[in-house]
Rosetta silent file (secondary structure, phi, psi, omega in degrees, C-alpha in Angstrom):
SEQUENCE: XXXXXXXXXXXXXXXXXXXXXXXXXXXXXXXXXXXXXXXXXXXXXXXXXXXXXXXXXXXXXXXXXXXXXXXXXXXXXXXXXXXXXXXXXXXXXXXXXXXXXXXXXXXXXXXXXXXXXXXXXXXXXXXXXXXXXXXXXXXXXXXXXXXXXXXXXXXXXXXXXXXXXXXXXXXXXXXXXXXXXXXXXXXXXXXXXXXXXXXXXXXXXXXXXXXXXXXXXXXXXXXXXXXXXXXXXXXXXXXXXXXXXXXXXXXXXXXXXXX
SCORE:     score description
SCORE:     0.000 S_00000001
   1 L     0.000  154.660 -169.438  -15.681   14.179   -2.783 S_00000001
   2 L  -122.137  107.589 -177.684  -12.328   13.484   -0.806 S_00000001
   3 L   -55.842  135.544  175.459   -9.503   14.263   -3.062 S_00000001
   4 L  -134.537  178.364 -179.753   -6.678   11.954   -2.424 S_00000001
   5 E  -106.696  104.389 -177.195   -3.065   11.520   -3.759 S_00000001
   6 E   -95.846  112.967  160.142   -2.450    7.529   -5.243 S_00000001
   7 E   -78.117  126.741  170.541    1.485    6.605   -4.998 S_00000001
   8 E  -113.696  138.764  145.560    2.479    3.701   -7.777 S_00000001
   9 E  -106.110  153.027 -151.023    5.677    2.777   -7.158 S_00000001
  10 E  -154.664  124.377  157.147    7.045    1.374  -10.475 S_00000001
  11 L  -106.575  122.153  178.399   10.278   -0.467  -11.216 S_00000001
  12 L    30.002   59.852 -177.389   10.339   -2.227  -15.041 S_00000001
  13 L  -126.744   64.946 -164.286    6.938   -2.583  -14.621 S_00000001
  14 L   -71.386  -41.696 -168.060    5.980   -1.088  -18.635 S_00000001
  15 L   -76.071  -27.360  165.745    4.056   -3.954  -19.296 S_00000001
  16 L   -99.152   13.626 -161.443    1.213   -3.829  -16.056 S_00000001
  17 L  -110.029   38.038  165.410    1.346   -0.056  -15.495 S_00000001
  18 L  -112.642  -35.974 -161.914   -1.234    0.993  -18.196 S_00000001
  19 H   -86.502  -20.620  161.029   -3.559   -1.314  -16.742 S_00000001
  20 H   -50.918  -36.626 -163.474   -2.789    0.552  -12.967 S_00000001
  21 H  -103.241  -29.251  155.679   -3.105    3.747  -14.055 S_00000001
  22 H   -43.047  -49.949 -144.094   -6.163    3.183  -16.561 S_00000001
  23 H   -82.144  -52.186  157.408   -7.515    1.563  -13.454 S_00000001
  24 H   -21.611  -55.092 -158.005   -6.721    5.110  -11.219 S_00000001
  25 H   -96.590   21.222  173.279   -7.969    7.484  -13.601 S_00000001
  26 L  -100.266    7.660  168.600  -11.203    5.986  -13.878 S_00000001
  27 L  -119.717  115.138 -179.909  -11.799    7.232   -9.571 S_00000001
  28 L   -54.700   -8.250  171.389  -12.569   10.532   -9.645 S_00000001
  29 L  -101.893   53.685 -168.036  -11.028   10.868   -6.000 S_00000001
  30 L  -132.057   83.574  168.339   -7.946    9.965   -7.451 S_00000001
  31 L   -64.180  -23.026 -166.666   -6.586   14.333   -7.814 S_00000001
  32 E  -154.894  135.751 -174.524   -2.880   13.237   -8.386 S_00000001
  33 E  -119.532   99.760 -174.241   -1.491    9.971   -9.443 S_00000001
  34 E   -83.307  116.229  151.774    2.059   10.207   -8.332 S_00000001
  35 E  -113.864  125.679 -176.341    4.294    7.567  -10.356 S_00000001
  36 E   -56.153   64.924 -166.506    7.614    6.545   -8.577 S_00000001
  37 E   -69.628  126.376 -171.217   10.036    5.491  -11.322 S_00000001
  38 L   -77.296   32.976  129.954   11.947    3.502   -8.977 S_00000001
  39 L   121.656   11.801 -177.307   15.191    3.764  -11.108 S_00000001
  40 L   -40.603  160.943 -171.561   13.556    1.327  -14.203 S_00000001
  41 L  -134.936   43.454  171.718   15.600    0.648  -17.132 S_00000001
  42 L  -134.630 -160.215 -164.011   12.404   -0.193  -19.603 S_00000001
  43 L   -87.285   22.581 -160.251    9.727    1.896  -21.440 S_00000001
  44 H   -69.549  -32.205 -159.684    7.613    2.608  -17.692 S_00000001
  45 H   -91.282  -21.894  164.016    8.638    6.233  -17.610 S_00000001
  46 H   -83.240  -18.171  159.795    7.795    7.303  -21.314 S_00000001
  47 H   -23.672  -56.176 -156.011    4.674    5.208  -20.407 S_00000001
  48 H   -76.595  -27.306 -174.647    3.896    7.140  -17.412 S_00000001
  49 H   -72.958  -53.833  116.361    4.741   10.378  -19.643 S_00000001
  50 H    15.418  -97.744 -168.807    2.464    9.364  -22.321 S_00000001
  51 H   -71.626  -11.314 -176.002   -0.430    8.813  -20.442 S_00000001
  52 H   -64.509  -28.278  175.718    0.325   12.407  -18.530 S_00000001
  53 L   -88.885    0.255  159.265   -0.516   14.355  -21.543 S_00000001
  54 L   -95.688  -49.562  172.203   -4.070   12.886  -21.507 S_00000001
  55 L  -115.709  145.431 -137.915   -4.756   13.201  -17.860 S_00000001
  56 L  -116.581  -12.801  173.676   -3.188   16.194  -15.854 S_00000001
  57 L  -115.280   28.592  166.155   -3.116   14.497  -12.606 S_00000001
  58 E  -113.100  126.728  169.479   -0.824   12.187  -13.263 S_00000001
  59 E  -125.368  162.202 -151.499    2.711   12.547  -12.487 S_00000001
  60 E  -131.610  139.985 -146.986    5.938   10.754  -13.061 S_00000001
  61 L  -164.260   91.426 -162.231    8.387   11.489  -10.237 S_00000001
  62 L   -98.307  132.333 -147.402   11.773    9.634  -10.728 S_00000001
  63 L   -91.129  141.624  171.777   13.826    8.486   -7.901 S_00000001
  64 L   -59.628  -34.622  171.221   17.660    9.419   -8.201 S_00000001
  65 L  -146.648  163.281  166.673   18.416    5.366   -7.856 S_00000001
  66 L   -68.716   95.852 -175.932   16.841    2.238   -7.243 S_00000001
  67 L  -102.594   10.823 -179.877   16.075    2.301   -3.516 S_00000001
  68 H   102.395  153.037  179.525   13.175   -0.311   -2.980 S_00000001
  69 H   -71.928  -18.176  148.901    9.493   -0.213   -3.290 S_00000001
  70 H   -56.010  -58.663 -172.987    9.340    1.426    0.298 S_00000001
  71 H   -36.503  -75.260 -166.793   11.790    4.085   -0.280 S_00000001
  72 H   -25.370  -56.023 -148.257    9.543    4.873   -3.356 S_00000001
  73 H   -77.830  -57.482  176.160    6.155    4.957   -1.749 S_00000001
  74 H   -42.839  -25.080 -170.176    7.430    7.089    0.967 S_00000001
  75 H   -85.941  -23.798 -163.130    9.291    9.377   -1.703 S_00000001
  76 H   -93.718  -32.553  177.187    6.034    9.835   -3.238 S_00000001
  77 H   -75.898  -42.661  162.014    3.986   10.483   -0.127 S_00000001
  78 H   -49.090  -51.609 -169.985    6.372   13.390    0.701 S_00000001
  79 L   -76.609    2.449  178.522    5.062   14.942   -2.883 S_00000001
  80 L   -85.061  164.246 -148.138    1.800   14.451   -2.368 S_00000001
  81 L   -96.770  -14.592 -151.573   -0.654   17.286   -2.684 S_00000001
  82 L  -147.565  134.188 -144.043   -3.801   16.179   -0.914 S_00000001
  83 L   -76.345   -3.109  176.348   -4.560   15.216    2.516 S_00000001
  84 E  -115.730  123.995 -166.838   -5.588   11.213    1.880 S_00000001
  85 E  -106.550  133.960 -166.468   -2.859    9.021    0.740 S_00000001
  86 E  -131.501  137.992  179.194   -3.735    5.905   -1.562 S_00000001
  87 E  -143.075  117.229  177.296   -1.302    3.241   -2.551 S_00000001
  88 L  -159.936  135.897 -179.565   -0.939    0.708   -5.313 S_00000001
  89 L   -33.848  150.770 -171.790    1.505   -1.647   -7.020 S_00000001
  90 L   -71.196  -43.277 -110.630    2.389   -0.945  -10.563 S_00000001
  91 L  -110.678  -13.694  176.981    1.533   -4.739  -11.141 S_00000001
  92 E   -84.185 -174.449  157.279   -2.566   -3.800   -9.326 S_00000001
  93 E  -173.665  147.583  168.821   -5.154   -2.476   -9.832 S_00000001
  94 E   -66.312  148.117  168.978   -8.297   -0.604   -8.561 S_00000001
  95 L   -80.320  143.626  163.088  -11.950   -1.981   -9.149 S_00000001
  96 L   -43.537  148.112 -178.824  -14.913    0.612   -9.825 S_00000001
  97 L    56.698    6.474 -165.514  -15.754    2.632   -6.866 S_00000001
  98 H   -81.436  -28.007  165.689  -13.021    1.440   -4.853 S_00000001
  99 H   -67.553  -62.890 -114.973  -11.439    5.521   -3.813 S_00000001
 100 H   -98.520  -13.539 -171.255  -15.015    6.343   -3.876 S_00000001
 101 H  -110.342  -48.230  173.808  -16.122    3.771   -1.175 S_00000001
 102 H   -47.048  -49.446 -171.028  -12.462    4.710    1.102 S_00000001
 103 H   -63.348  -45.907 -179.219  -13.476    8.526    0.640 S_00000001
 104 H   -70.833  -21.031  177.884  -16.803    7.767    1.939 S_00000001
 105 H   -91.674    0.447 -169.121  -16.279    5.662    5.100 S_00000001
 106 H   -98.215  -14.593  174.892  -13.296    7.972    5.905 S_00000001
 107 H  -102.062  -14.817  174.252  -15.924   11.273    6.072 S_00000001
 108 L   -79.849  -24.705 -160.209  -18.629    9.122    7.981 S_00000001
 109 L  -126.810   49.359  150.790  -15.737    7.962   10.376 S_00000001
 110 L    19.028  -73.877 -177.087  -13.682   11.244   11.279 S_00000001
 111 L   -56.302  -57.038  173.846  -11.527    9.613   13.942 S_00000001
 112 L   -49.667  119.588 -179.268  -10.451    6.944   11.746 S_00000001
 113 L   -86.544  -49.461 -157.319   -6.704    7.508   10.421 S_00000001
 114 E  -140.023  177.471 -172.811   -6.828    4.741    7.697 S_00000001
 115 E  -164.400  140.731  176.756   -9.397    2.235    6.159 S_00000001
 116 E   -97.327  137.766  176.196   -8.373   -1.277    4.021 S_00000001
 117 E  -118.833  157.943 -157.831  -10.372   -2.150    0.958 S_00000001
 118 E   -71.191  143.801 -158.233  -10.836   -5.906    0.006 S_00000001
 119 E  -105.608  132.233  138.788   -7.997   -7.709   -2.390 S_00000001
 120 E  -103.984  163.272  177.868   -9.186  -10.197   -5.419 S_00000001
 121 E   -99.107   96.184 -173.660   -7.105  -12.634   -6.289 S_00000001
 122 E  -101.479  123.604 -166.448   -6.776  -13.247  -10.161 S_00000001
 123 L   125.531  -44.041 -171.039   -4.686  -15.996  -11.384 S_00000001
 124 L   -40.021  159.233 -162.806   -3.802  -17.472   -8.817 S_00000001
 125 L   -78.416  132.012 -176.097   -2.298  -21.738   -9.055 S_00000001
 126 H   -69.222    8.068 -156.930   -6.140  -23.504   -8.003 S_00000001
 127 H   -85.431    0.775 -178.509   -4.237  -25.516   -4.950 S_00000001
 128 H   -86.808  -55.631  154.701   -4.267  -22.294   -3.691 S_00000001
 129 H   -48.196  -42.612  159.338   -7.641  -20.665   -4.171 S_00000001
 130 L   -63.749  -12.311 -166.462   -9.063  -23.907   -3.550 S_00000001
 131 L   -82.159  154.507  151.960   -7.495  -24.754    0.039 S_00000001
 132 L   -15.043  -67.721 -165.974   -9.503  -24.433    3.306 S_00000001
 133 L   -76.986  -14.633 -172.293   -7.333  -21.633    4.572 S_00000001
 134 H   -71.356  -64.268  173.534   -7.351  -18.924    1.617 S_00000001
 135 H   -11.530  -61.902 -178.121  -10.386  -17.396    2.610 S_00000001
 136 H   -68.481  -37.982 -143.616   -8.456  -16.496    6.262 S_00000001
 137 H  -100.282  -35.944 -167.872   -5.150  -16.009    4.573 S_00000001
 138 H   -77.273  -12.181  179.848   -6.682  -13.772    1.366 S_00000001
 139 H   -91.636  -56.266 -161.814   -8.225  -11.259    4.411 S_00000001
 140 H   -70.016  -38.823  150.203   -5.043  -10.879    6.129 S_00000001
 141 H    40.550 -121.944  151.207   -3.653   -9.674    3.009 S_00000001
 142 H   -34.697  -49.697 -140.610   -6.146   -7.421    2.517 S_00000001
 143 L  -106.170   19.596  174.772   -5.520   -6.063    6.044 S_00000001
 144 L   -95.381  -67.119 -161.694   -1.538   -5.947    4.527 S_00000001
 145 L   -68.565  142.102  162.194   -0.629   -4.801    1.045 S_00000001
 146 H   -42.416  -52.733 -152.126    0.095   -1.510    0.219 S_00000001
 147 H   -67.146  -11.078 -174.816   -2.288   -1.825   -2.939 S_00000001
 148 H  -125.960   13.035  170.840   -5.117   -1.858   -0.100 S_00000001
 149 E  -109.935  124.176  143.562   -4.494    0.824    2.175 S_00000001
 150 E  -112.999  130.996  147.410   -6.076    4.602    2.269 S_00000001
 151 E   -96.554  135.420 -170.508   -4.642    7.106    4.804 S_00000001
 152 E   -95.252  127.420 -161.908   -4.647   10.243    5.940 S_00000001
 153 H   -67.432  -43.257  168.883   -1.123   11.428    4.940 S_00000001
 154 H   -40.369  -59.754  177.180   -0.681   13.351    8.661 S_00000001
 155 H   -57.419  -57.211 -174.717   -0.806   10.060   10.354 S_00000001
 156 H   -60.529  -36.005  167.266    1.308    8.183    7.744 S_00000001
 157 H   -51.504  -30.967 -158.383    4.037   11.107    8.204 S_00000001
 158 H   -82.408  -36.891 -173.536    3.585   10.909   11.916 S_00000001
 159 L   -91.036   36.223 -176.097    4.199    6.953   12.080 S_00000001
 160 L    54.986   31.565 -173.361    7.246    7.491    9.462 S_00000001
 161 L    36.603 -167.627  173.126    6.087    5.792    6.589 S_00000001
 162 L   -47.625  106.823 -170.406    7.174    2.497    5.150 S_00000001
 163 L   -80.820  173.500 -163.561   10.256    1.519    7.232 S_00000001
 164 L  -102.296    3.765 -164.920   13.675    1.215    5.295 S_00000001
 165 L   -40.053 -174.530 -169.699   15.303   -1.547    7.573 S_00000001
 166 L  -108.102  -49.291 -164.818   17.908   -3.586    5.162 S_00000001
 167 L   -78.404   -2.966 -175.253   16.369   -6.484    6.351 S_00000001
 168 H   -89.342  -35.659 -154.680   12.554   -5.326    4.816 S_00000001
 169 H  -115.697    7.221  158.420   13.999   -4.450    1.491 S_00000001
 170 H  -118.217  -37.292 -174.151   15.814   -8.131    1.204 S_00000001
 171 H   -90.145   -9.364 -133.797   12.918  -10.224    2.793 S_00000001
 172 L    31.736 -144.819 -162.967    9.933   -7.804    2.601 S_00000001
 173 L    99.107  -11.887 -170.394    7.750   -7.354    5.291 S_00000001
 174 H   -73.996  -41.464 -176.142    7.586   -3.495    5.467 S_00000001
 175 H   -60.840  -41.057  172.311    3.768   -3.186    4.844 S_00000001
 176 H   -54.759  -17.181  172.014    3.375   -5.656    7.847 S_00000001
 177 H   -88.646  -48.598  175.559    4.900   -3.838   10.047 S_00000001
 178 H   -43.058  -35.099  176.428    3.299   -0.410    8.875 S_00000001
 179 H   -69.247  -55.833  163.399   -0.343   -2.740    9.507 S_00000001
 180 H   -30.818  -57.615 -164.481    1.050   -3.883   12.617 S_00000001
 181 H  -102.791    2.176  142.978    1.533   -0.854   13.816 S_00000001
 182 H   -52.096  -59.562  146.222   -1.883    0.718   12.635 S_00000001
 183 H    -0.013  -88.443  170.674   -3.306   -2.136   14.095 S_00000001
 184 H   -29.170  -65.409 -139.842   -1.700   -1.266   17.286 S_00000001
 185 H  -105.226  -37.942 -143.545   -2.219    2.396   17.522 S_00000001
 186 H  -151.551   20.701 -162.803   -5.756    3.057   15.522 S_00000001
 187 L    96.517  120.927  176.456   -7.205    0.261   14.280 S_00000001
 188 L  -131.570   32.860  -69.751   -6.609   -0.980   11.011 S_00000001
 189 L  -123.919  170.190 -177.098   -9.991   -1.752    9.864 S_00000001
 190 E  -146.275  120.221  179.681  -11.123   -2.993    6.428 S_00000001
 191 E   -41.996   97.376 -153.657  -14.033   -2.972    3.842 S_00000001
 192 E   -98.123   -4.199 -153.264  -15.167   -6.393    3.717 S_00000001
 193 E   -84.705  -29.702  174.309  -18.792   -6.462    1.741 S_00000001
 194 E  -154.365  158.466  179.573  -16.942   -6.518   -1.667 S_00000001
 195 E   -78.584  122.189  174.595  -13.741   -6.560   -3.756 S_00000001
 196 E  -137.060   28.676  160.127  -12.068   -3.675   -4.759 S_00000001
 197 E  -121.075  136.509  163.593   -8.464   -4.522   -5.614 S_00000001
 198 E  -124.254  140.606  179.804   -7.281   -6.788   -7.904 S_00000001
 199 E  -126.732  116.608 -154.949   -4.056   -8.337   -7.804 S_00000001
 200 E  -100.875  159.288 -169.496   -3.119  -10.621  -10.901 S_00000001
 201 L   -92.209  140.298  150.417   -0.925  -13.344  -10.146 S_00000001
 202 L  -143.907 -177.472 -156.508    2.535  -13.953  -12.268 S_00000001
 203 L   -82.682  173.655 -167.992    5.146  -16.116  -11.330 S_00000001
 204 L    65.209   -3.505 -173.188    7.675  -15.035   -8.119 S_00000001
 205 L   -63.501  139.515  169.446    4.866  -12.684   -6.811 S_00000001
 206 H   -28.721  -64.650  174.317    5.208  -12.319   -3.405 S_00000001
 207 H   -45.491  -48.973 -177.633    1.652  -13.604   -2.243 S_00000001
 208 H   -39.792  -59.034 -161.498    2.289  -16.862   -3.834 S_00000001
 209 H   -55.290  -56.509  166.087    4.941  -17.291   -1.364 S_00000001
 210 H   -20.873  -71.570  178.696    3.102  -16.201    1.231 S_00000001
 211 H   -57.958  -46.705  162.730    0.264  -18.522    0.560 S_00000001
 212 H   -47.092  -57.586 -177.822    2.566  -21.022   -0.019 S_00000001
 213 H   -81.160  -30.768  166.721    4.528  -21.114    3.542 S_00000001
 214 H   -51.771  -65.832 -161.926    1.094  -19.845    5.368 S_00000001
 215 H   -69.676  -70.702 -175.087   -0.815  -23.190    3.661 S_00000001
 216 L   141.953    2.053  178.443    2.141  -25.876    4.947 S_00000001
 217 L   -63.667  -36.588 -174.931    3.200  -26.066    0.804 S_00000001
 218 L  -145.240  119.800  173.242    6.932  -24.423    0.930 S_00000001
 219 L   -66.813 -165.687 -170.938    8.927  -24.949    3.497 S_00000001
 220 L   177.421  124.999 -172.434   10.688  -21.510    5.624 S_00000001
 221 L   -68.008 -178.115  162.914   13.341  -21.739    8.353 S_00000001
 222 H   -40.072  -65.516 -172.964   12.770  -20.313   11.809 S_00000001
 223 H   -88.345    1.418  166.245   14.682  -17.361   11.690 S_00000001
 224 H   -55.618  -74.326 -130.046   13.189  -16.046    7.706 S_00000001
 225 H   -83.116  -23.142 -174.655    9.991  -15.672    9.916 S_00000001
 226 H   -55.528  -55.515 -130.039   11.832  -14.387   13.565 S_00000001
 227 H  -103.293    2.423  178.409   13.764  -11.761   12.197 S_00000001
 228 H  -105.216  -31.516 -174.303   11.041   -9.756    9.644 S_00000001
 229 H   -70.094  -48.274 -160.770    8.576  -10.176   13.088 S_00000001
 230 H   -70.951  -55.923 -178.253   11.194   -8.966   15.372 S_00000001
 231 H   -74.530  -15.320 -165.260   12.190   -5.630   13.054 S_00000001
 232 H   -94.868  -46.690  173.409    8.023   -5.282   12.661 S_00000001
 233 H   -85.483  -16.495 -165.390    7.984   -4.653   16.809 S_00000001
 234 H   -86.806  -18.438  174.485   11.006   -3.001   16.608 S_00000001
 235 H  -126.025   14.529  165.691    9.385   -0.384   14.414 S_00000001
 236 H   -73.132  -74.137 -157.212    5.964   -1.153   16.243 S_00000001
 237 H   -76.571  -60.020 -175.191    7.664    0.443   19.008 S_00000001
 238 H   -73.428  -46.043  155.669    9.492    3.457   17.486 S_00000001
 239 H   -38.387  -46.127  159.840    5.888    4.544   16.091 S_00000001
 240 H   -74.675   -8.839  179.577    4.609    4.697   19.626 S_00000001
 241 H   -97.039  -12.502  148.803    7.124    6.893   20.922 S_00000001
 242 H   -54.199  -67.012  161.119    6.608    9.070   17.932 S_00000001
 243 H   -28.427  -43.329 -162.922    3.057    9.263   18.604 S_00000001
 244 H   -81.510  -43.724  175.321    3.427    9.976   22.341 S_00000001
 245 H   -35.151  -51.198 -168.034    6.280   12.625   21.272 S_00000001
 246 H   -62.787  -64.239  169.130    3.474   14.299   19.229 S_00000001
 247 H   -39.533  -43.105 -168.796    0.903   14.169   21.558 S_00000001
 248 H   -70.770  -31.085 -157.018    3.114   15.939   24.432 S_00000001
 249 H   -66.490  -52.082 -172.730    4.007   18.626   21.948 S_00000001
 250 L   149.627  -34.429 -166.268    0.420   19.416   21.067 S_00000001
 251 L   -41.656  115.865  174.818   -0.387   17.765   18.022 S_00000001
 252 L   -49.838   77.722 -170.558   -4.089   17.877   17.286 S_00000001
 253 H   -78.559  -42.503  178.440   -4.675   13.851   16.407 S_00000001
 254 H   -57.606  -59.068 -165.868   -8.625   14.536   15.595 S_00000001
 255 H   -80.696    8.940  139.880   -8.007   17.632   13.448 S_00000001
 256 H  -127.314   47.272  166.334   -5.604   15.862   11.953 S_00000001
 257 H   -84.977  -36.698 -158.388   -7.984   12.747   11.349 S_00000001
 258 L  -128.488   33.369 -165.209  -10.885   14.644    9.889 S_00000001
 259 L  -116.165    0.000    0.000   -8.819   17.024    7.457 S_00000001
């Protein structure tokens, strides 16, 4: 088994984060469940507290202020204990087998720094689920959200984690650029034969929009989409010269791929 460390980041989220964290401590490669209170002002952190005194590998690891759902994941990923890094919204949840299928393609594939596992979509409005394009649009996704990425925490330290721009943490956009630049440098590759995220729809969620402006449904000026694409090469870019830094230095990129 490949022990890994799962980051929640968790703002007010007392009402989905039992079903996140049920949904955790049912994958045995889940050693430490770090949760990020992300400065909430509801019941998530005696929640998180709670459920800590039944299972021992969960911890609740409170941010000094509210800094954004990067800030978090990254704050959490410093504390983690175990060399594969797992990440998912308080508002998600894992499927059966879904660590247990990352941990296995990640010891068959050595080389490989990260691996995506497949998102469903529960809830969702039907004009969405039904149009022509969700199929394409529900994979890229997949190949997006934090809630669907396992990593090997050397490589996510090495590309800087989840960047903090100003402009990521008013528009969002930071996991696309973090894909982007996996993409880019390694691959970003993703478990396609079945679903093993679920992501329930409520209203303002993110995807919606997404689906929404992607589909031709809400319009979005020019420069909404220029300027989160523009900071996405712009940190596209500062990840390869970190890499290359590393390499000249010495840094072992297999042993630390297959550690």
């Amino acid at each position: 088994m490949l022990p890994m460390s799962v980051v929640i980041p968790c703002f007010n989220a007392e009402h989905t984060l039992a079903r996140a964290l049920d949904s955790c401590v049912r994958q045995p490669e889940a050693a430490q469940i770090i949760v990020v209170d992300d400065g909430s002002c509801d019941g998530s952190a005696e929640l998180v507290r709670r459920y800590a005194h039944q299972s021992p590998q969960i911890e609740l690891l409170p941010m000094p202020l509210n800094g954004g759902a990067a800030r978090a994941r990254n704050w959490g990923a410093m504390h983690a204990a175990h060399p594969v890094l797992a990440f998912l919204d308080a508002d998600d949840e894992y499927l059966p087998g879904a660590l247990g299928a990352a941990a296995a393609y990640l010891v068959e594939h050595p080389r490989q720094k990260s691996i995506r596992l497949d998102m469903d979509f529960d809830g969702f409005p039907a004009e969405i689920v039904s149009h022509p394009q969700f199929p394409e649009l529900a994979a890229a996704l997949s190949n997006t959200v934090p809630s669907c990425l396992v990593i090997r925490r050397a490589v996510f330290a090495a590309l800087g984690g989840f960047p903090l721009d100003d402009l990521f943490r008013r528009v969002g956009g930071e996991d696309g650029a973090l894909a982007l630049a996996l993409l880019r440098l390694f691959g970003n590759p993703r478990l396609s034969d079945c679903k093993r995220v679920r992501m329930h729809y409520h209203r303002s969620i993110h995807a919606e929009r997404f689906f929404r402006i992607s589909m031709g449904m809400q319009a979005v000026t020019d420069e909404a989409i220029a300027a989160p694409r523009d900071a996405s090469l712009r940190f596209l870019e500062r990840a390869r010269a970190a890499m290359r830094e590393l390499r000249e230095s010495g840094w072992d990129m297999e042993a630390s791929g297959s550690h």
